[in-house]
C-alpha positions in Angstrom: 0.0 0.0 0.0 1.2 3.6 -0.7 0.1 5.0 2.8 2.4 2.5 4.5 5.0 4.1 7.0 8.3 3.3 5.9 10.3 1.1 7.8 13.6 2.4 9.1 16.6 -0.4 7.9 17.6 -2.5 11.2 20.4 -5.1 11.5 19.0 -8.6 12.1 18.9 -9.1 16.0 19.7 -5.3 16.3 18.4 -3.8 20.0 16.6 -0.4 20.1 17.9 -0.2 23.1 21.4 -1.2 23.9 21.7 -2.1 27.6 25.7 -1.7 28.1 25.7 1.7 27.4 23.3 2.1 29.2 24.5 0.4 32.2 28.0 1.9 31.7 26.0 5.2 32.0 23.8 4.5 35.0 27.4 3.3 37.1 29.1 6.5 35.8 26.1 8.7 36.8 26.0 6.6 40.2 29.6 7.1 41.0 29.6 11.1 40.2 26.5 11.4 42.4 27.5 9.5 45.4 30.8 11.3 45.3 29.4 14.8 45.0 26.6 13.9 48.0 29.2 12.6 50.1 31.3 16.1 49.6 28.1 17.8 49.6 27.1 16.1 53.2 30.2 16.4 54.5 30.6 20.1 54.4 27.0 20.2 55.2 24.8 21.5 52.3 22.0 18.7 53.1 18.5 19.9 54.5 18.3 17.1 56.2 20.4 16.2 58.9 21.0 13.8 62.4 22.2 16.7 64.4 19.5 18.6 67.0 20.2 21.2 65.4 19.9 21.2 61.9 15.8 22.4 62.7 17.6 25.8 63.2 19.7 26.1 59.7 19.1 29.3 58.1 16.9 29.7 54.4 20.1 30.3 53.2 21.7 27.4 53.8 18.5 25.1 52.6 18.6 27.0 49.3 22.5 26.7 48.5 21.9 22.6 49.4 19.0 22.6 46.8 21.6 24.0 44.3 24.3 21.7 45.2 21.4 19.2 44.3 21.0 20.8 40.9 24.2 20.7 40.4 24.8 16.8 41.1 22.0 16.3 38.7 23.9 18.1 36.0 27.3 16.7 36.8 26.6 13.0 37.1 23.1 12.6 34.4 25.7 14.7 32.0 28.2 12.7 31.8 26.2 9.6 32.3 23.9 10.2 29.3 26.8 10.9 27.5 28.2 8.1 27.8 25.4 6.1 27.2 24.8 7.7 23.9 29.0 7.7 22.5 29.1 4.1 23.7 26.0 2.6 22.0 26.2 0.9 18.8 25.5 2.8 15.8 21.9 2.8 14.5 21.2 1.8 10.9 18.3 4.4 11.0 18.9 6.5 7.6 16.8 9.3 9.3 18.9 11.6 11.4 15.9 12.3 13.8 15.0 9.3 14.4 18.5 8.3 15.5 18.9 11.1 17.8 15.3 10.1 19.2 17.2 6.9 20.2 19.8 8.5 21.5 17.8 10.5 23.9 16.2 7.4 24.7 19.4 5.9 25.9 19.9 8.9 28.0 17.0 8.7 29.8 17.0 5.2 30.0 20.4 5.5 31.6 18.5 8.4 34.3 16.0 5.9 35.0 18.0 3.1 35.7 20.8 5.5 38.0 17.6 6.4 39.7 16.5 3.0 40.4 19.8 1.8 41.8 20.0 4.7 44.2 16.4 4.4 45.6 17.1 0.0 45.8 20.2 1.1 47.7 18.6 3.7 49.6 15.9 1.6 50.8 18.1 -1.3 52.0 20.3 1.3 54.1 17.3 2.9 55.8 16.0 -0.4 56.7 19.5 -1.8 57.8 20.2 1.6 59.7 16.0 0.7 61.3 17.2 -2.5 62.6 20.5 -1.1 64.0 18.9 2.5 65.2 15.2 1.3 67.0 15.7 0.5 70.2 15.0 -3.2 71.5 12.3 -4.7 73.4 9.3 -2.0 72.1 6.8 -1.6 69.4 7.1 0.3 66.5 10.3 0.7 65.9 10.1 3.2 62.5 8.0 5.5 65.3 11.0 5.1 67.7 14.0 5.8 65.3 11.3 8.6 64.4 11.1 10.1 67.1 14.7 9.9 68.2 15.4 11.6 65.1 13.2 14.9 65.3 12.7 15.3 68.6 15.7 13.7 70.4 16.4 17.1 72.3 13.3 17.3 74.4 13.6 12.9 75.3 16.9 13.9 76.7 15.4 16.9 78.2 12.5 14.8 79.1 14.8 12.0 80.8 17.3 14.2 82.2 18.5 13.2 86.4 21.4 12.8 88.4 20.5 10.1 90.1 18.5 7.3 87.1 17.6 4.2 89.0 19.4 1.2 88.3 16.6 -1.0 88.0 14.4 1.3 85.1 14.2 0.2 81.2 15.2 3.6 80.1 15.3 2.1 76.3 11.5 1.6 76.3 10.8 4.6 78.2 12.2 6.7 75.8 10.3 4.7 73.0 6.8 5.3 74.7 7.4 8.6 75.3 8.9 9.2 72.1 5.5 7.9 70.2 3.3 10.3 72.7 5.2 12.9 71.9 4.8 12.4 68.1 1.1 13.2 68.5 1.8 17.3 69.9 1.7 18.1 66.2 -1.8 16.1 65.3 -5.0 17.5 65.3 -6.0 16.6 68.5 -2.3 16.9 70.3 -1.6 14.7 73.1 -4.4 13.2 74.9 -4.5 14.4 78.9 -4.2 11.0 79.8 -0.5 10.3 78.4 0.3 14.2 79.3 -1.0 12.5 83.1 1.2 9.4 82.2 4.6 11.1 80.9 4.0 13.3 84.2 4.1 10.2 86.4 7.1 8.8 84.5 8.9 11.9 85.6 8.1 12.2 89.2 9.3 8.8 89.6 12.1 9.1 87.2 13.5 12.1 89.0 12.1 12.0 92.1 10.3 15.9 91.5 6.6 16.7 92.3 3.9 15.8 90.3 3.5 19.8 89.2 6.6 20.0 88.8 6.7 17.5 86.3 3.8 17.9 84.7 5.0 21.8 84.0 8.0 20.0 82.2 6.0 17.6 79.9 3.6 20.6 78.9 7.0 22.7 78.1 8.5 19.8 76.2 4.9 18.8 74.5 5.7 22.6 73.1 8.7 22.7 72.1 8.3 19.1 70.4 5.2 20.5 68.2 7.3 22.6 67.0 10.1 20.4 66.2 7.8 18.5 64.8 6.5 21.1 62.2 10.0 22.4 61.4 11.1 19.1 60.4 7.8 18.5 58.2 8.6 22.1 56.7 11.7 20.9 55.7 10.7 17.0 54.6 8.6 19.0 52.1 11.8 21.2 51.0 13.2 18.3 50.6 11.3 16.5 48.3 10.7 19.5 46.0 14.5 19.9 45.6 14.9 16.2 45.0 11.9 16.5 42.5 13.2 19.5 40.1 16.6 18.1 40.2 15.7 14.4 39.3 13.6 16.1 36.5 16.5 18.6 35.5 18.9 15.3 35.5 16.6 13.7 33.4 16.8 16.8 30.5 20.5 16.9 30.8 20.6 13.2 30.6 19.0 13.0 27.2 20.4 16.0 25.7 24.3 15.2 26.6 23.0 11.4 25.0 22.1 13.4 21.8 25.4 15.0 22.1 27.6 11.7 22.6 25.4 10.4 19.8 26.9 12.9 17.4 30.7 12.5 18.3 30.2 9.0 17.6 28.8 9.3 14.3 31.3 11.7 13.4 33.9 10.0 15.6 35.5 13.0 17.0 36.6 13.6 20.6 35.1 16.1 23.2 38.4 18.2 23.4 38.3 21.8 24.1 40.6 23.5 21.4 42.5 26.7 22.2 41.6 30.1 22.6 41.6 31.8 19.3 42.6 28.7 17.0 45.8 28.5 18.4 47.6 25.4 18.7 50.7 24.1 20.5 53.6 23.6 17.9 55.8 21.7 20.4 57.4 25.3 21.7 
């Protein structure tokens, strides 16, 4: 028939997709990224961080980490989506569009599967780091390494004596109280009865009044709502900067594949020349 699209000439067992550029991408990307966080973490540009303190970090400070994260993207989806799309075999698609279409696709490919090896990796060290963090001998251990994340401060403020009793379990104490005081940021807050409870926990823990404790849980019921908020503000930071720049990676990813793509088929180096045209004549 006339109206038949024409068929683009394709080797016999040809891939549209050739998986070891690819991979060779994804582990470049990878390796650039993990380096660059790890820099990035260790200087501290990361929103999020173990320290009771990092609730305080200025704007500033979150918006230079969300542009080191920008900046990773670029970096490590460059050079990975180049290399996917210089290291792939050549298409037998006459059609110059269409083999730059397959390029890109190699690029993102390449972002997809970088992605997917960080979030597999990811997920095995939170739950490894669950199992070494939660404390033993309680329920619900993700609430536990929870709260002793965000609001760490106020248990140890909440726990604080000179004289602790040999004979107390302060490992589940400091689980219960952390999951009550995980609910000062709900709708309802924390129910009188566990303000009652953490109140009796801390006469006994301390040996102070009853008032006098329960004026210390209604302080540190406070000042953990607000904890609590500060970290959610930031959670949702966060995940927007983690959004654009995965989406950002993605773009450069398939644009530096296009790229790669044409230094292969013209098999020419990316080498910067000199300024000017000048070259070195062995001087």
């Amino acid at each position: 028939m006339s109206g038949a699209a024409p068929t683009l000439p394709r080797a016999a067992g040809e891939p549209f997709i050739d998986w070891r550029a690819v991979w060779a991408g994804a582990v470049v990307a990878g390796g650039i990224s993990l380096t660059l966080l790890t820099f990035g973490g260790a200087i501290g540009l990361s929103v999020m961080s173990s320290s009771p303190t990092w609730r305080e970090s200025s704007s500033w400070l979150w918006v230079l980490s969300g542009l080191w994260l920008v900046f990773i993207a670029l970096a490590s989806f460059g050079f990975g989506g180049y290399i996917a799309g210089r290291m792939r075999n050549p298409s037998l698609a006459a059609d110059v569009g269409e083999a730059e279409f397959r390029d890109s696709m190699h690029g993102i490919c390449t972002w997809g599967l970088a992605v997917l090896i960080a979030a597999v990796f990811a997920v095995a060290g939170a739950a490894t780091a669950s199992h070494v963090v939660a404390p033993s001998g309680g329920t619900g251990p993700e609430n536990s390494v929870i709260g002793e994340t965000t609001v760490a401060n106020e248990l140890d403020q909440l726990f604080r004596t000179y004289h602790p009793r040999a004979d107390e379990n302060i490992t589940y104490r400091r689980e219960e109280a952390a999951r009550i005081l995980l609910k000062s940021d709900t709708k309802q807050g924390v129910p009188p009865e566990d303000r009652d409870y953490l109140a009796g926990i801390m006469s006994e823990h301390m040996g102070i009044s009853r008032d006098d404790a329960t004026n210390r849980v209604d302080l540190l019921i406070a000042q953990s709502k607000d904890a609590i908020h500060k970290a959610r503000v930031a959670a949702v930071i966060e995940a927007f900067l983690i959004a654009a720049a995965s989406f950002l990676g993605a773009a450069i990813a398939s644009f530096a594949a296009i790229e790669g793509g044409r230094f292969r088929e013209r098999g020419a180096a990316p080498i910067w020349n000199p300024p000017f045209g000048a070259r070195r004549t062995g001087v």
